[in-house]
mmCIF entry with sequence, helices, sheets and N, C-alpha, C, O atoms, coordinates in Angstrom:
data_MODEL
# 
_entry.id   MODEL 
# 
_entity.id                         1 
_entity.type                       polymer 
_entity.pdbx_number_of_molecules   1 
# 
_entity_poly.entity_id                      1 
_entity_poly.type                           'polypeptide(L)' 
_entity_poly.nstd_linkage                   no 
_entity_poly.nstd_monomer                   no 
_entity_poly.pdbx_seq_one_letter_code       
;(UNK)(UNK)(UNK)(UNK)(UNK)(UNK)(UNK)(UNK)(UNK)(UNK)(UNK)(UNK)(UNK)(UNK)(UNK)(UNK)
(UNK)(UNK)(UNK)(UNK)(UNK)(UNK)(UNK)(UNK)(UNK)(UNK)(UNK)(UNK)(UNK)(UNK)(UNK)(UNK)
(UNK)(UNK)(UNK)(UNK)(UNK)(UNK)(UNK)(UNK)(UNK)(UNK)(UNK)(UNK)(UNK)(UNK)(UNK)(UNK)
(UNK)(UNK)(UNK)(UNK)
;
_entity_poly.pdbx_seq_one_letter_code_can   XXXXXXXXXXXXXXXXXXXXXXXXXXXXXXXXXXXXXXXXXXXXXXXXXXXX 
_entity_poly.pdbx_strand_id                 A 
# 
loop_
_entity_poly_seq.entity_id 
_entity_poly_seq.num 
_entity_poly_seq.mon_id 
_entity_poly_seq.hetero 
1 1  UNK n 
1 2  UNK n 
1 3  UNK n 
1 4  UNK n 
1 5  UNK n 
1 6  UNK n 
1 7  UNK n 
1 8  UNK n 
1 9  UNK n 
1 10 UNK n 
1 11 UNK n 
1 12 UNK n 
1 13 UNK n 
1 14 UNK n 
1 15 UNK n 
1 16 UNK n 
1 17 UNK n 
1 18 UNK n 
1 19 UNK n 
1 20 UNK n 
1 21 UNK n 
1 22 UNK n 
1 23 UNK n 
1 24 UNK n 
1 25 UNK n 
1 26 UNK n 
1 27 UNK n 
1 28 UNK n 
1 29 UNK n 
1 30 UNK n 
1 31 UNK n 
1 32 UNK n 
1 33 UNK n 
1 34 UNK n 
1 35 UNK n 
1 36 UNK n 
1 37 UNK n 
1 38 UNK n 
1 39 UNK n 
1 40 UNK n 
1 41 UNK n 
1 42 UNK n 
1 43 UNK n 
1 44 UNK n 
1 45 UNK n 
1 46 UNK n 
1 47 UNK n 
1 48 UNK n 
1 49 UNK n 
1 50 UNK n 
1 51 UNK n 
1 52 UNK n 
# 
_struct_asym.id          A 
_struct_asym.entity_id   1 
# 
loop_
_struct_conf.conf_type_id 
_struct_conf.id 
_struct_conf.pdbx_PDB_helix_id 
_struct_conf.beg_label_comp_id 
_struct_conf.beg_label_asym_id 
_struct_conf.beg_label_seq_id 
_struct_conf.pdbx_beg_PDB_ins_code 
_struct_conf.end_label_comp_id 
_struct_conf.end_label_asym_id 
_struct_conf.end_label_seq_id 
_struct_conf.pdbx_end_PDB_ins_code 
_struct_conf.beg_auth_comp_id 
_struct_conf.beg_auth_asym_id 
_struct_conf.beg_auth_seq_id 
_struct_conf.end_auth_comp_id 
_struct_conf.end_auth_asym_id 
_struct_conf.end_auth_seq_id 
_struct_conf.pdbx_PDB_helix_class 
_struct_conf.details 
_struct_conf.pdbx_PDB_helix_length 
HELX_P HELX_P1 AA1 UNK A 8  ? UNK A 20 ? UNK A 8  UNK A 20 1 ? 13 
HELX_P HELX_P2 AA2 UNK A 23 ? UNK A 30 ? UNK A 23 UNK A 30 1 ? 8  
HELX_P HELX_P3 AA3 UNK A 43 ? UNK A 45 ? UNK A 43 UNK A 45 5 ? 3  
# 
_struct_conf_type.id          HELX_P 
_struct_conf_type.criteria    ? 
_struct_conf_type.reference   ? 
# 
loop_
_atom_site.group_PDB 
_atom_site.id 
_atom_site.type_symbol 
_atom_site.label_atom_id 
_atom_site.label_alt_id 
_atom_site.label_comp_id 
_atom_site.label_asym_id 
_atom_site.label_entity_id 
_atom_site.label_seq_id 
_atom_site.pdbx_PDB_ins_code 
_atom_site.Cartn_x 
_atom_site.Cartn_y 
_atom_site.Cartn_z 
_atom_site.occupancy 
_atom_site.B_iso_or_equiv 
_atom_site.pdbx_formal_charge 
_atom_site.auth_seq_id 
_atom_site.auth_comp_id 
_atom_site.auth_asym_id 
_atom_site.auth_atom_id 
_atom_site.pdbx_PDB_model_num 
ATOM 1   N N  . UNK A 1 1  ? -33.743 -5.046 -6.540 1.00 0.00 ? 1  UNK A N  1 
ATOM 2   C CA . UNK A 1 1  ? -32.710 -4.192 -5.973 1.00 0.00 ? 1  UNK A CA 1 
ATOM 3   C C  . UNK A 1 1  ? -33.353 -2.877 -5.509 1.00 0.00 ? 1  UNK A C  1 
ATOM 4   O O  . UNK A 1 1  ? -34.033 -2.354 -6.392 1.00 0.00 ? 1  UNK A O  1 
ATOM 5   N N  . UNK A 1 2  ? -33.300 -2.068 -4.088 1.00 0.00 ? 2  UNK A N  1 
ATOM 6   C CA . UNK A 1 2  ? -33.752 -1.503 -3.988 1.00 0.00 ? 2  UNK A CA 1 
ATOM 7   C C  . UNK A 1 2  ? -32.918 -0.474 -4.336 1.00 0.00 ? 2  UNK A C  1 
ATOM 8   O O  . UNK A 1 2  ? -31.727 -0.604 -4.620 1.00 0.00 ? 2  UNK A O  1 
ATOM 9   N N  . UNK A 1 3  ? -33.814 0.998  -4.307 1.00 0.00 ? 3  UNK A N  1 
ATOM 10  C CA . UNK A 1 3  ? -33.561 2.158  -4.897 1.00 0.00 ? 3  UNK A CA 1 
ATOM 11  C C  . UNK A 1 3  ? -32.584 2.982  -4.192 1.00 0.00 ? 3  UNK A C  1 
ATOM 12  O O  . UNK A 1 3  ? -32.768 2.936  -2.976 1.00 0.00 ? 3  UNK A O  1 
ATOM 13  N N  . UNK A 1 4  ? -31.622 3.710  -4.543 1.00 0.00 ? 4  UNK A N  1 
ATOM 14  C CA . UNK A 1 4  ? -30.609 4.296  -3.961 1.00 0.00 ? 4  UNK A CA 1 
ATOM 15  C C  . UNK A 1 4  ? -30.598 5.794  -4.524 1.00 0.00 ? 4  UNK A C  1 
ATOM 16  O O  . UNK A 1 4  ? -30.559 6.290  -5.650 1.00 0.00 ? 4  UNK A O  1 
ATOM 17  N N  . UNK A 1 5  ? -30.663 6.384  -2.937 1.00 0.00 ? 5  UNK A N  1 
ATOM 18  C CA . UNK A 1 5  ? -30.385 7.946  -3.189 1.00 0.00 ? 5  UNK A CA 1 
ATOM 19  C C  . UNK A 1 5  ? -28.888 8.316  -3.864 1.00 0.00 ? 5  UNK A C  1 
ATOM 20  O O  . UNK A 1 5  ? -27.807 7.728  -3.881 1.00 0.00 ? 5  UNK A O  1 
ATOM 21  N N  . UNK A 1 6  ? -29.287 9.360  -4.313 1.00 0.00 ? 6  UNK A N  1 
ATOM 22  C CA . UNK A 1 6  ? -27.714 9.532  -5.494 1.00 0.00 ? 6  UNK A CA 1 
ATOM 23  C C  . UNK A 1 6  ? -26.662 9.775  -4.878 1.00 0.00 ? 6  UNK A C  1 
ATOM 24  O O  . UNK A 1 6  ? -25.551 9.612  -5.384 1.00 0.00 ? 6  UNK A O  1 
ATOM 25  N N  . UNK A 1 7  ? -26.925 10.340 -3.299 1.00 0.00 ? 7  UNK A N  1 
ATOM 26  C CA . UNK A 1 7  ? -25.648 10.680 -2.460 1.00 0.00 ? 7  UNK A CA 1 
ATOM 27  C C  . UNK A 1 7  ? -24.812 9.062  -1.956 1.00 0.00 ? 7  UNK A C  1 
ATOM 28  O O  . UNK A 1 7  ? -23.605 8.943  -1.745 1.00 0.00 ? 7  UNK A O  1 
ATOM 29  N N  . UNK A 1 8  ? -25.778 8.040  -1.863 1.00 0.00 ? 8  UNK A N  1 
ATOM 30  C CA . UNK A 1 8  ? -25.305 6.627  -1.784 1.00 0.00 ? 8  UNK A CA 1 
ATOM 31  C C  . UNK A 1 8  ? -24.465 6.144  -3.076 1.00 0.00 ? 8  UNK A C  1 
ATOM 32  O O  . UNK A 1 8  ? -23.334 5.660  -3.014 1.00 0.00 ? 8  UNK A O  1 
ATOM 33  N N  . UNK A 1 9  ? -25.269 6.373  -4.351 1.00 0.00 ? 9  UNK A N  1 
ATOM 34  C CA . UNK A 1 9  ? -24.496 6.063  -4.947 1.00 0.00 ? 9  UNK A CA 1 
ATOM 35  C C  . UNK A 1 9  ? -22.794 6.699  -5.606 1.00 0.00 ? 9  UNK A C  1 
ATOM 36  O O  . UNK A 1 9  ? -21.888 6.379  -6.375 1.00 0.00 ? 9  UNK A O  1 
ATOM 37  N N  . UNK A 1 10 ? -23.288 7.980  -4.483 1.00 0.00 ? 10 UNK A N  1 
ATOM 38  C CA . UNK A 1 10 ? -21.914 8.510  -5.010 1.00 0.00 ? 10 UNK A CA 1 
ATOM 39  C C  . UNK A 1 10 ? -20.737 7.880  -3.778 1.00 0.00 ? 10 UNK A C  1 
ATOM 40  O O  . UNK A 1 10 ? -19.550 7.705  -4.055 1.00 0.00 ? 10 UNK A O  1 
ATOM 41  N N  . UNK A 1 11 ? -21.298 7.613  -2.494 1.00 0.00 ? 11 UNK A N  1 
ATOM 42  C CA . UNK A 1 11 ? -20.693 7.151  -1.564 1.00 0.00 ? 11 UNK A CA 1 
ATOM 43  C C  . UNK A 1 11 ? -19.976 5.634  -2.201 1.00 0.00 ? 11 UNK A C  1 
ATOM 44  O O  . UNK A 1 11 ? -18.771 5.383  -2.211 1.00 0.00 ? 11 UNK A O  1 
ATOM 45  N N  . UNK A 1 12 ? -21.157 4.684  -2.743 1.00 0.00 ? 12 UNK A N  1 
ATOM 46  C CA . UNK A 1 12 ? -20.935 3.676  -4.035 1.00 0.00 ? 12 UNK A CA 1 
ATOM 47  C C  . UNK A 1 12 ? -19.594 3.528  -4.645 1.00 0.00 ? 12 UNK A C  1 
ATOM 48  O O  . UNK A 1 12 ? -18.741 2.640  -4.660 1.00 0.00 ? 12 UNK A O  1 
ATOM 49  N N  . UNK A 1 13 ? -19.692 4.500  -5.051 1.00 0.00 ? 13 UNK A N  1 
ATOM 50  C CA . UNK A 1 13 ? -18.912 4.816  -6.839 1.00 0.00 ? 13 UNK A CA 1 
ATOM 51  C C  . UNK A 1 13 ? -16.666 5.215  -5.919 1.00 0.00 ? 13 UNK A C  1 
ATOM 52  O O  . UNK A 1 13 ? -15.519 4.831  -6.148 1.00 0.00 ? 13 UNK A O  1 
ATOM 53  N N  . UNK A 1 14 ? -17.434 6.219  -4.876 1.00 0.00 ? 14 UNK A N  1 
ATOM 54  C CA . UNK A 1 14 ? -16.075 6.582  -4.431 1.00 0.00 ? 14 UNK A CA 1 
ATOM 55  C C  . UNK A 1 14 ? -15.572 4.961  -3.388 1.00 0.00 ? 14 UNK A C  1 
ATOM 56  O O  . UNK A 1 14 ? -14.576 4.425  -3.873 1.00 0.00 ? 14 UNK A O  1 
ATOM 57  N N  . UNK A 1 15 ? -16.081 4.307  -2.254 1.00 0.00 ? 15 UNK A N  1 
ATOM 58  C CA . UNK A 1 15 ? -15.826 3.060  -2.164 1.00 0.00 ? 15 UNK A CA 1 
ATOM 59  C C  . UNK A 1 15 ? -15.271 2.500  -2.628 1.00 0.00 ? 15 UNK A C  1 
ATOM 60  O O  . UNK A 1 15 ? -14.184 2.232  -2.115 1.00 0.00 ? 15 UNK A O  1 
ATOM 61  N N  . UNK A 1 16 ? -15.696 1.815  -4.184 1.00 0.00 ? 16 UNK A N  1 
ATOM 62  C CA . UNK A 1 16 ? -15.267 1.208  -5.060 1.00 0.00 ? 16 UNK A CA 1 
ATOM 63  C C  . UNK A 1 16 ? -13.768 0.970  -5.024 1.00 0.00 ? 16 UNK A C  1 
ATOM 64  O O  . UNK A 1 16 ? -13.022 0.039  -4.719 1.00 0.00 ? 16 UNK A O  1 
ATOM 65  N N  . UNK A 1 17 ? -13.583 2.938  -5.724 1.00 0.00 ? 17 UNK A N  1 
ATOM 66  C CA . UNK A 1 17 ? -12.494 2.941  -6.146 1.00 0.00 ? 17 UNK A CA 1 
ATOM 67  C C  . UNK A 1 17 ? -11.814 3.033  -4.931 1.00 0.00 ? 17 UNK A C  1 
ATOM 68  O O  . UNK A 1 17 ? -11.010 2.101  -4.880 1.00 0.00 ? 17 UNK A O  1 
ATOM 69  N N  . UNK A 1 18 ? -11.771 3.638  -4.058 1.00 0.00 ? 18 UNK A N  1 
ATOM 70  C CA . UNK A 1 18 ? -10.601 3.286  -3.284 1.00 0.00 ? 18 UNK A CA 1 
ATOM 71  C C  . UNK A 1 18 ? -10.591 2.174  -2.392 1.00 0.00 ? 18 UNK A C  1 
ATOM 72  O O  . UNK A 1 18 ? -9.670  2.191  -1.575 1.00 0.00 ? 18 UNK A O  1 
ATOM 73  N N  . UNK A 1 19 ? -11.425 1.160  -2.339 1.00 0.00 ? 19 UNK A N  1 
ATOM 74  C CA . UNK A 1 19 ? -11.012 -0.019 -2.394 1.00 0.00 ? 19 UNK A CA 1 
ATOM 75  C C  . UNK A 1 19 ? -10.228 -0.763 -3.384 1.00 0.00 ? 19 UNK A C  1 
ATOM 76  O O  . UNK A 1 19 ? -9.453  -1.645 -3.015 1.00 0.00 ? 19 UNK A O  1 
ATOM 77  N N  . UNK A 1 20 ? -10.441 -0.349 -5.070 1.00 0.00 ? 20 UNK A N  1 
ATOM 78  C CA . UNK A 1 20 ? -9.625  -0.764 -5.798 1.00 0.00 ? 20 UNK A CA 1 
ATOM 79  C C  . UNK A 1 20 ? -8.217  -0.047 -5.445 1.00 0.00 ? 20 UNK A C  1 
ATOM 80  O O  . UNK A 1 20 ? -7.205  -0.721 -5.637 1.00 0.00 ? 20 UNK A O  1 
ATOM 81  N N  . UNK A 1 21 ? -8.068  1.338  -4.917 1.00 0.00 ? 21 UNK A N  1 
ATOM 82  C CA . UNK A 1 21 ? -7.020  1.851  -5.153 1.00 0.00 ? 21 UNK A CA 1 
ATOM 83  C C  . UNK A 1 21 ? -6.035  1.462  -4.131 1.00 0.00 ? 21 UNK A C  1 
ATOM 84  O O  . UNK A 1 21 ? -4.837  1.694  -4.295 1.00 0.00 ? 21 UNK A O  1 
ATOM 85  N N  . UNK A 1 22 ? -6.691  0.637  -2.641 1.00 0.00 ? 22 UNK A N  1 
ATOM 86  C CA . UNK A 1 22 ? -5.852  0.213  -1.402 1.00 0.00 ? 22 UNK A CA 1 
ATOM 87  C C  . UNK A 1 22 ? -5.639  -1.446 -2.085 1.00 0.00 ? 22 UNK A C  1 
ATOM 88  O O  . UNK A 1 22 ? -4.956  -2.123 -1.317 1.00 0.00 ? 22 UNK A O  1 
ATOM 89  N N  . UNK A 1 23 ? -5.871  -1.852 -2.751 1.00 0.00 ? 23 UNK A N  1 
ATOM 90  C CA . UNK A 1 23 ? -5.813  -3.281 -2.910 1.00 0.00 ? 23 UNK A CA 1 
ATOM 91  C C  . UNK A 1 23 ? -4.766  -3.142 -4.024 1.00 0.00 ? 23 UNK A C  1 
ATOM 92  O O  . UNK A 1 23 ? -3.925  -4.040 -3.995 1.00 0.00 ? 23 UNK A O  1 
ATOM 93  N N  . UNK A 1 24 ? -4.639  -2.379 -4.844 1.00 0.00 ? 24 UNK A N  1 
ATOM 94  C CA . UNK A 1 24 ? -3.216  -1.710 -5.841 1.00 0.00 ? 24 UNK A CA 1 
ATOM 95  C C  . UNK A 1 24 ? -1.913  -1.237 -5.493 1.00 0.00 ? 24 UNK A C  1 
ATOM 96  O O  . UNK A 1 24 ? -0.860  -1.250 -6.130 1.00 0.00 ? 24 UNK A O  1 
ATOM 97  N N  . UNK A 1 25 ? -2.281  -0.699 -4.034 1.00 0.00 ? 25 UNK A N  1 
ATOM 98  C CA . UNK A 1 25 ? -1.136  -0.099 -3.540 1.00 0.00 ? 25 UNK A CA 1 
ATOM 99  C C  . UNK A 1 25 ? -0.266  -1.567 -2.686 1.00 0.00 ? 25 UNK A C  1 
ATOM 100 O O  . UNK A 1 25 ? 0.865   -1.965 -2.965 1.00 0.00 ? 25 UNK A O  1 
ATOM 101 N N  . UNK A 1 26 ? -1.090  -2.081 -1.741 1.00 0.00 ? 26 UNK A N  1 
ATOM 102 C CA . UNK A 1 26 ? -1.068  -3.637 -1.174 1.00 0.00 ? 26 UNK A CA 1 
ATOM 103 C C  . UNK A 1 26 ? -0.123  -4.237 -1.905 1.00 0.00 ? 26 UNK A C  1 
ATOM 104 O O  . UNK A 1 26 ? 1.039   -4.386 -1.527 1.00 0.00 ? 26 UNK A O  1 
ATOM 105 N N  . UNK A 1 27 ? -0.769  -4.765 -3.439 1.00 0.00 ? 27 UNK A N  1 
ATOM 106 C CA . UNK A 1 27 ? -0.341  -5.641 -3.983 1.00 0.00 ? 27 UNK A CA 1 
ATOM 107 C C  . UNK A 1 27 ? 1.529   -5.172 -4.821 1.00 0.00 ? 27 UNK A C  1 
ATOM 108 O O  . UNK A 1 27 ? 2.426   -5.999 -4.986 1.00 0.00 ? 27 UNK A O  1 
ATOM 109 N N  . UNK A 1 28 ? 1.612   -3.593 -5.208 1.00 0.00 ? 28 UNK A N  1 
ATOM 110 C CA . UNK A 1 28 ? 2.249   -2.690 -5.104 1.00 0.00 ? 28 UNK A CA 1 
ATOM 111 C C  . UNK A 1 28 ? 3.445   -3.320 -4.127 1.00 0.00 ? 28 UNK A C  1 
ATOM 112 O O  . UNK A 1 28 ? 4.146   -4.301 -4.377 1.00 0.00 ? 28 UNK A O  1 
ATOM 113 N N  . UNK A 1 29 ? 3.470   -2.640 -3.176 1.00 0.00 ? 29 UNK A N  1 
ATOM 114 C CA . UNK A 1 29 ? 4.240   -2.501 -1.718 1.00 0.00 ? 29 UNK A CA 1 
ATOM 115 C C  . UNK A 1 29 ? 4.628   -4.066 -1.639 1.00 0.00 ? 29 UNK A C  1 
ATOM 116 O O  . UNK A 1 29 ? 5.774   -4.418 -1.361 1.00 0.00 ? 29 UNK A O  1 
ATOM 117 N N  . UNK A 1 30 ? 3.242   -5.275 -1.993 1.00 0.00 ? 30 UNK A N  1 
ATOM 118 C CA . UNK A 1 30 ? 4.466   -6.610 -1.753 1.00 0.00 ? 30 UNK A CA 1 
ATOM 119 C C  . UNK A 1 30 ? 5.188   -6.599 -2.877 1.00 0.00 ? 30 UNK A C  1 
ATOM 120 O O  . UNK A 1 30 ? 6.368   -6.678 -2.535 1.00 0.00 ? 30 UNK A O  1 
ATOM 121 N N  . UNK A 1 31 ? 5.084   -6.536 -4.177 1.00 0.00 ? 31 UNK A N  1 
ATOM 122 C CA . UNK A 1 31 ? 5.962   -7.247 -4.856 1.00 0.00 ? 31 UNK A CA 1 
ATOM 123 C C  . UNK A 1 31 ? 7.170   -6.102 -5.261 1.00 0.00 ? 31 UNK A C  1 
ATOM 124 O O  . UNK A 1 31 ? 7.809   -6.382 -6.275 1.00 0.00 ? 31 UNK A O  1 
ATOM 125 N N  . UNK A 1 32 ? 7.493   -4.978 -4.633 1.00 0.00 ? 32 UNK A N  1 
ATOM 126 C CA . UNK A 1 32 ? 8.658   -4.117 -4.776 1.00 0.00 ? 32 UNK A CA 1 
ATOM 127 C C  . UNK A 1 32 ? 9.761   -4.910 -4.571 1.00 0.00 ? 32 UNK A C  1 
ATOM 128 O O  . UNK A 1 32 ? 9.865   -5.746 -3.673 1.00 0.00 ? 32 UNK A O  1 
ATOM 129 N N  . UNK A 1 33 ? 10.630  -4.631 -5.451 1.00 0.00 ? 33 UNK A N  1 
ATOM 130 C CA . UNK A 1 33 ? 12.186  -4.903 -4.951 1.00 0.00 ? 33 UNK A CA 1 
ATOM 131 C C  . UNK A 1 33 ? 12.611  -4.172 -4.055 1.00 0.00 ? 33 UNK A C  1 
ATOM 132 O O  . UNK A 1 33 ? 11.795  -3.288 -3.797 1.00 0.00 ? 33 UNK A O  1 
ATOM 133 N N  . UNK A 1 34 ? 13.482  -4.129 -3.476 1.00 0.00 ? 34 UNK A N  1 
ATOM 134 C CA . UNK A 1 34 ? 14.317  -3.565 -2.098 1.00 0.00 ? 34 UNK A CA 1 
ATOM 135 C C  . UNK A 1 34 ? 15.619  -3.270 -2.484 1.00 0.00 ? 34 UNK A C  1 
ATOM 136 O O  . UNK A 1 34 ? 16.357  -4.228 -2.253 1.00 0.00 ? 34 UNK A O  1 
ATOM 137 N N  . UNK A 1 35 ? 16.106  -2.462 -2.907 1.00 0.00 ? 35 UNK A N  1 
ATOM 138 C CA . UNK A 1 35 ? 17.362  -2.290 -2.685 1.00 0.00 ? 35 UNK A CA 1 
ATOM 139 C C  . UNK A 1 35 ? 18.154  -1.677 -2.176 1.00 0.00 ? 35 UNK A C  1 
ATOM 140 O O  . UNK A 1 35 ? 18.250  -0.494 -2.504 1.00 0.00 ? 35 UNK A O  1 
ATOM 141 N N  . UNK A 1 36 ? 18.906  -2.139 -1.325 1.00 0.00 ? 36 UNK A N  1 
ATOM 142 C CA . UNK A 1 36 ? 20.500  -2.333 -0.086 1.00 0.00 ? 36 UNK A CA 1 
ATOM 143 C C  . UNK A 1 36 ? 21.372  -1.985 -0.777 1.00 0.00 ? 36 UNK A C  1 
ATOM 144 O O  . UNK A 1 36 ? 21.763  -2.519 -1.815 1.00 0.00 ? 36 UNK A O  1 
ATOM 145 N N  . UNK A 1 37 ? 21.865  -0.798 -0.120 1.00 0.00 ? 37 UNK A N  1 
ATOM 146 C CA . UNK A 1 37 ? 22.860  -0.915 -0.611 1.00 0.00 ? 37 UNK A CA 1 
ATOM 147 C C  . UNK A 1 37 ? 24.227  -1.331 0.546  1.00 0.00 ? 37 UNK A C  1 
ATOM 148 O O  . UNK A 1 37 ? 23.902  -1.078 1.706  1.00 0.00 ? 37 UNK A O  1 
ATOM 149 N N  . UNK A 1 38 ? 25.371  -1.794 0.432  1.00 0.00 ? 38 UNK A N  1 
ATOM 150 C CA . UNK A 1 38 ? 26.379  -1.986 1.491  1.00 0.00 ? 38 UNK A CA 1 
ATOM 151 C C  . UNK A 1 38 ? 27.231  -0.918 1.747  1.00 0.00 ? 38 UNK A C  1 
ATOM 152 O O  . UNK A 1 38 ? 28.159  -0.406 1.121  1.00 0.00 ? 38 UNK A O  1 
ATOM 153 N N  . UNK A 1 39 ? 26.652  -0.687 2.898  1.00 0.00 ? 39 UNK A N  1 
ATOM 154 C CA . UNK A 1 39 ? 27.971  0.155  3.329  1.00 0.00 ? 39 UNK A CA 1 
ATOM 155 C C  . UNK A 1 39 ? 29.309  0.450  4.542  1.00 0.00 ? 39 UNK A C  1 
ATOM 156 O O  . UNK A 1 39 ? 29.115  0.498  5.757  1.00 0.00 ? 39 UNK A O  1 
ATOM 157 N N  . UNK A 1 40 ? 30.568  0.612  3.908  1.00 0.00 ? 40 UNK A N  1 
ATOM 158 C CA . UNK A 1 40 ? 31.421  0.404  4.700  1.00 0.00 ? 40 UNK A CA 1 
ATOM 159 C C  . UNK A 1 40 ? 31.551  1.235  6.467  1.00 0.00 ? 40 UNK A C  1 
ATOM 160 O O  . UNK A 1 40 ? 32.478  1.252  7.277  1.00 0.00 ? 40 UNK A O  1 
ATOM 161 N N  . UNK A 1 41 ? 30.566  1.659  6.490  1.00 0.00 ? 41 UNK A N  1 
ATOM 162 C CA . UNK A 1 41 ? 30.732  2.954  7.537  1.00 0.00 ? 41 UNK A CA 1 
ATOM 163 C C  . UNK A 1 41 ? 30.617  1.519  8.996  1.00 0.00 ? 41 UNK A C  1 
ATOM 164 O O  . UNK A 1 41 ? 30.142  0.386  8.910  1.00 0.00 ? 41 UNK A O  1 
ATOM 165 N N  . UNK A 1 42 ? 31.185  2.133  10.044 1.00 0.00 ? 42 UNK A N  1 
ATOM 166 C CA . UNK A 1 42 ? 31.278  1.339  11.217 1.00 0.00 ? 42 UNK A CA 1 
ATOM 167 C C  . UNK A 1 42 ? 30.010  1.149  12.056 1.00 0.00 ? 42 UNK A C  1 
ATOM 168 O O  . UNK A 1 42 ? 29.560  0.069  12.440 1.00 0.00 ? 42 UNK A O  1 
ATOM 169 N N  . UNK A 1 43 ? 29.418  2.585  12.318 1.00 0.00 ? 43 UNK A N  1 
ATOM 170 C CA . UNK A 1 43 ? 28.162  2.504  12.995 1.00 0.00 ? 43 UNK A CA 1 
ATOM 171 C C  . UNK A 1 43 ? 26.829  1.662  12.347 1.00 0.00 ? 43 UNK A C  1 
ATOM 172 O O  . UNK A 1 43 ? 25.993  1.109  13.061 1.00 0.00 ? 43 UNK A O  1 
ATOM 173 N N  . UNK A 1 44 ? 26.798  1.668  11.168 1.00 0.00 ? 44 UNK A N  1 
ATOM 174 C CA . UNK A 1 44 ? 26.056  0.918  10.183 1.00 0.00 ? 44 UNK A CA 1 
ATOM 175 C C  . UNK A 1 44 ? 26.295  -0.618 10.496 1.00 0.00 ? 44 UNK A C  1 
ATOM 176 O O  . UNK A 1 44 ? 25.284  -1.242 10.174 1.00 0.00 ? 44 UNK A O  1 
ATOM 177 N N  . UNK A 1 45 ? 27.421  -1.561 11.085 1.00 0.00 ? 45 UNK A N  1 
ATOM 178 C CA . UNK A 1 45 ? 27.532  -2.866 10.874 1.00 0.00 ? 45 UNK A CA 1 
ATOM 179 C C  . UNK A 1 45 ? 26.348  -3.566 11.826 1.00 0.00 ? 45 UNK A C  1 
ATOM 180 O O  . UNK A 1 45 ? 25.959  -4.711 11.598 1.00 0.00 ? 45 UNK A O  1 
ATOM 181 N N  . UNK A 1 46 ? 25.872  -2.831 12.812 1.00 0.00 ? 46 UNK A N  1 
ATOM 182 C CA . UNK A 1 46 ? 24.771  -4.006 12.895 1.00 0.00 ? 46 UNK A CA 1 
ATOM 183 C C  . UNK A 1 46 ? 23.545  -4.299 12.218 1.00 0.00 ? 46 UNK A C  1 
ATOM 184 O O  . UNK A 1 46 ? 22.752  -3.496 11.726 1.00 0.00 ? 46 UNK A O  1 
ATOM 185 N N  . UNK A 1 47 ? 23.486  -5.629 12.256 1.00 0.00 ? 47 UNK A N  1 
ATOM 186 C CA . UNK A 1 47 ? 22.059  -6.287 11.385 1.00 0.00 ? 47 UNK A CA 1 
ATOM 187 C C  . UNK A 1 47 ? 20.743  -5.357 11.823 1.00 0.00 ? 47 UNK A C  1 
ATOM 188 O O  . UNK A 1 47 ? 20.273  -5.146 12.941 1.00 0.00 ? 47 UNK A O  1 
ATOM 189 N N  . UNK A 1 48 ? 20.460  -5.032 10.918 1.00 0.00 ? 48 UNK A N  1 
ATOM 190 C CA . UNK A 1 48 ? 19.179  -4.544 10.563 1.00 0.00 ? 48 UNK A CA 1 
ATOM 191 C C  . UNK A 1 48 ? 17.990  -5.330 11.064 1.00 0.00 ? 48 UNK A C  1 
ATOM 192 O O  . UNK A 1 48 ? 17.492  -6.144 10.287 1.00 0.00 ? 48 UNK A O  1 
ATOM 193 N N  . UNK A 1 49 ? 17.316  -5.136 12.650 1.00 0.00 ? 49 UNK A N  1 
ATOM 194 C CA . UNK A 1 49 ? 16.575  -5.709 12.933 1.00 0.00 ? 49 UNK A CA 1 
ATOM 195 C C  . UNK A 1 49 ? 14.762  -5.715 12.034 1.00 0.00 ? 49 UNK A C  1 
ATOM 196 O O  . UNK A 1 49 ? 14.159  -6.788 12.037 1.00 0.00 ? 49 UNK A O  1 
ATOM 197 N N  . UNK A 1 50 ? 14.263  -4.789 11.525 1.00 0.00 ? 50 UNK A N  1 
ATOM 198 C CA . UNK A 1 50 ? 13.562  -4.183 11.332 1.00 0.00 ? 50 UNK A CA 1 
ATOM 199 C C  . UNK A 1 50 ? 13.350  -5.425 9.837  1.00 0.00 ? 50 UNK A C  1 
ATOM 200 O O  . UNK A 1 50 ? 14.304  -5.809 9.162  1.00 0.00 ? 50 UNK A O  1 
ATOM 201 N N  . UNK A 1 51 ? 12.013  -5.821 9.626  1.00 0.00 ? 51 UNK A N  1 
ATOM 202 C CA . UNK A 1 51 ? 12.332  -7.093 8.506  1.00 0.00 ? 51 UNK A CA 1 
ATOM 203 C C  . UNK A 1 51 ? 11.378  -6.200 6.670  1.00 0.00 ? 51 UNK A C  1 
ATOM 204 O O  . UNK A 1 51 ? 10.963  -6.609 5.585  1.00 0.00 ? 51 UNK A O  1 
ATOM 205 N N  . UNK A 1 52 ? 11.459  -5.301 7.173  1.00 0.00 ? 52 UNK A N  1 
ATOM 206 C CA . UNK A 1 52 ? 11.169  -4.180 6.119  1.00 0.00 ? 52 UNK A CA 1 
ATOM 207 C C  . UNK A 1 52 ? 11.987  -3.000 5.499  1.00 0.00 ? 52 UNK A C  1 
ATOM 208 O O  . UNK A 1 52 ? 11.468  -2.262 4.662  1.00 0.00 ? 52 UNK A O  1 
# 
């Protein structure tokens, strides 16, 4: 393994984690519940195109 300047490994170390920290948020964001609420107002009755 070759040798790594310490500014790499700090480049390394921060990577890491926010690769761990975008792959948390990801997994996060899919499995949220959603909740709708209904409401009686008129301008509101059309379907919600938007699938988020």
């Amino acid at each position: 393994m070759p040798q790594l300047s310490p500014l790499n490994w700090i480049f390394l170390f921060l990577l890491f984690w926010v690769a761990v920290l975008t792959v948390s948020i990801l997994v996060w964001w899919s499995k949220k519940t959603l909740y709708l609420t209904k409401t009686s107002d008129a301008t509101s009755a059309e379907e919600n195109k938007w699938n988020w």
